[in-house]
Structures are given as C-alpha cells and as structure tokens.
C-alpha positions, 0 to 999 in steps of 0.5 A, spaced: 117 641 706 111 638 707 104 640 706 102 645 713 110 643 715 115 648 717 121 644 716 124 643 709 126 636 707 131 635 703 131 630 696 135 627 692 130 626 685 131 625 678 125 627 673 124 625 666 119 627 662 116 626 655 112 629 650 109 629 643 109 636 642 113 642 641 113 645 648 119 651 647 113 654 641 106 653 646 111 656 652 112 662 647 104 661 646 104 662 653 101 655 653 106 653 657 109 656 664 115 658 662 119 657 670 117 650 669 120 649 661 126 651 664 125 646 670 124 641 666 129 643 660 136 640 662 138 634 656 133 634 651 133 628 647 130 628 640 126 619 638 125 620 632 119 616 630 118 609 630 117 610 622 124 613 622 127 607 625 124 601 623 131 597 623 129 598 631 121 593 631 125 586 630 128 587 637 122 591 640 117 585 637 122 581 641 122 585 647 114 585 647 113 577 644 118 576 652 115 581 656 107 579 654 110 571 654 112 571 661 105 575 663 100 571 659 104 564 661 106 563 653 114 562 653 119 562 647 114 566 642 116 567 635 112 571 629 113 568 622 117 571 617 110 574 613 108 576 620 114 582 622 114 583 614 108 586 615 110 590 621 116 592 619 112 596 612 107 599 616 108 606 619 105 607 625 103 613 627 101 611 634 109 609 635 112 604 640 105 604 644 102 603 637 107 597 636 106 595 643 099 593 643 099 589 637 104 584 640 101 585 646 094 582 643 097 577 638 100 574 644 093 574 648 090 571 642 095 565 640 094 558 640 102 556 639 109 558 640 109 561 633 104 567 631 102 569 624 099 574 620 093 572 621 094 575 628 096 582 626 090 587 625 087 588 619 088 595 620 096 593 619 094 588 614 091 592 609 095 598 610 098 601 602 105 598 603 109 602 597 115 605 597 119 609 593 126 606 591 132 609 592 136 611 587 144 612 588 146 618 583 153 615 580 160 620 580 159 620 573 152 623 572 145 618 570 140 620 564 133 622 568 129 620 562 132 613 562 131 612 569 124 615 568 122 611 562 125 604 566 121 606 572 115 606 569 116 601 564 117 596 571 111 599 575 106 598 568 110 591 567 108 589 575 100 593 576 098 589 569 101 583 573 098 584 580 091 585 575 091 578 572 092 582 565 086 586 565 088 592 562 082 597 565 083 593 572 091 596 571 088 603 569 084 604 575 089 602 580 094 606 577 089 612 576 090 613 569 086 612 563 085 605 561 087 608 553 093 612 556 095 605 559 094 602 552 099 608 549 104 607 554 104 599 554 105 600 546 110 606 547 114 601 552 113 596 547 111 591 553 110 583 551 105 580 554 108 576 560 104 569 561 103 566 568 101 559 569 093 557 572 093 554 579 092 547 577 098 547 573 094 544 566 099 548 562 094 554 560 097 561 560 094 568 561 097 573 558 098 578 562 099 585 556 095 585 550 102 585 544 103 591 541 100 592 534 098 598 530 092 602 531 087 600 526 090 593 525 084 589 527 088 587 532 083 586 539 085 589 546 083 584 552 079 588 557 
C-alpha cells in the first residue's frame, strides 16, 4: 500500500541482512524489536571472520586486484609473493572491507602491473606476525618436557639470531632477564651460530657466546 493509498499492492521481494552483533541477545535487551527479529530471522548464516579463514584472501586479492584494475584502467594486476605473504599473516579485524581497502589503494597507487610490499600499508607491514605452531599428538603419546625443552631451544637459538648475536637485545625482545638468557643458553648448550657479513670477505659474528663455567674467566658478548 502506498503512502495516503487505499490498495494494497502485492510484492514479491527478498531480504538480506547482515550484522557484526548478536541480535537474539540485544532483542533479549529489549535493544531489538523482537517482531522484526523474526521477520528477518529465517536462514541464518554464521562467516566466520577473515582470520578464521585465511585460505580465502588469495582469491579475494584476486577478485579486488580485477575489480579496481577494471575501474581504475590498470589491467592484469598481480601482488608479489612478500606482498600476499604479508596479507596473508595479518589478522584483519576490519574483515573483507578491511581487505578491500587495501587492494583498492594499492591498486590506485601503482605505477605497473606488479604490486609490492611497498604498496601495502605500514599498519599490515609492521603488524606482529608470530604464531604458535601446531603440534600433532602421536597414537603412541609424546614427552611434554622434551616438546617443551626443543621449543625453547628453537625460538633462543632464532631470537639470538634475529638480534645479531647480542644476548641483551635477545633479553629484551624476549621479555626476559638478560642473566636468565645467559642461564638458559648454558642450560640448552647453545653453540654459537656464525653468519657471514654482507661484503662476503669471509668474517663471521657469533651469534651465542660458548658455554662455559662460571668463574672461568670466560666473557660474555653484550
């Protein structure tokens, strides 16, 4: 029926509607009119969040990189491998629009057919990117203390190395005591790990102090 009519006009509509919040819980509140909860509360589909399905950003990137290509005249675009690495380890809290947006400026900001990780936003750049690995149990059972002991053996052995071999810059991005470091790296019995400088001249940097005896005289690099 039209507005101020008196015939009542048949239609034949379907409605979708999407929400970030629990509406069953604000209609409970009396946040919600309850009418229109049922209205609208037919065939409810739960998406889980962009995080939760990350096997998804590849062929969203896609869909976005053709959908802006096509709009901003910039055709057969493509990311670099760094640059969907990055995507893919971010969490994005903003979903899909969240996605959306950054395909959509570093499509507008693109000089060439491939985009980089220069082009993808500090705030994605720079975001923590650790994970947890995953542990399969085995039928048979597995020792906690020796999955335990191997884990933080692996991560010292990779923070000393992503800090040059400075045991205090090690303490630090660990949280932890540079003397408690020094323990552990004893403990584990850690060998120093040498790397190359850049100019390739052959002089190495150690990357773990040996283990020694306390009191030996031995020095410790800072």
């Amino acid at each position: 029926m039209r507005l101020g009519g008196m015939e009542t006009i048949k239609v034949d509509v379907r409605i979708i509607a999407a929400t970030n919040v629990d509406l069953r819980q604000m209609m409970e509140e009396g946040r919600f009119r309850e009418d229109l909860f049922y209205r609208l509360h037919v065939i409810s589909i739960q998406l889980p969040a962009l995080r939760e399905r990350k096997d998804d950003i590849p062929l969203l990137v896609h869909h976005f990189l053709e959908k802006y290509g096509e709009e901003n005249r910039k055709r057969d675009l493509e990311l670099t491998p760094d640059a969907l690495d990055l995507l893919t380890e971010y969490d994005w809290p903003g979903n899909v629009r969240e996605l959306e947006n950054v395909i959509e400026r570093a499509v507008v900001l693109t000089s060439g057919p491939t985009i980089g990780i220069e082009l993808i936003p500090d705030h994605v750049r720079k975001a923590p990117n650790f994970h947890m690995p995953q542990f399969v149990v085995p039928p048979e059972g597995i020792s906690f203390k020796e999955v335990i002991t191997d884990f933080e053996k692996k991560l010292i052995e990779s923070t000393l190395e992503a800090a040059g071999g400075v045991q205090k810059r090690a303490a630090e991005l660990l949280h932890i005591k540079p003397t408690t470091l020094n323990e552990m790296i004893k403990r584990y019995e850690i060998r120093p790990r040498r790397k190359r400088n850049a100019n390739g001249n052959g002089s190495e940097t150690a990357a773990a102090p040996p283990a020694a005896p306390v009191g030996a005289g031995s020095e410790t690099r800072d």
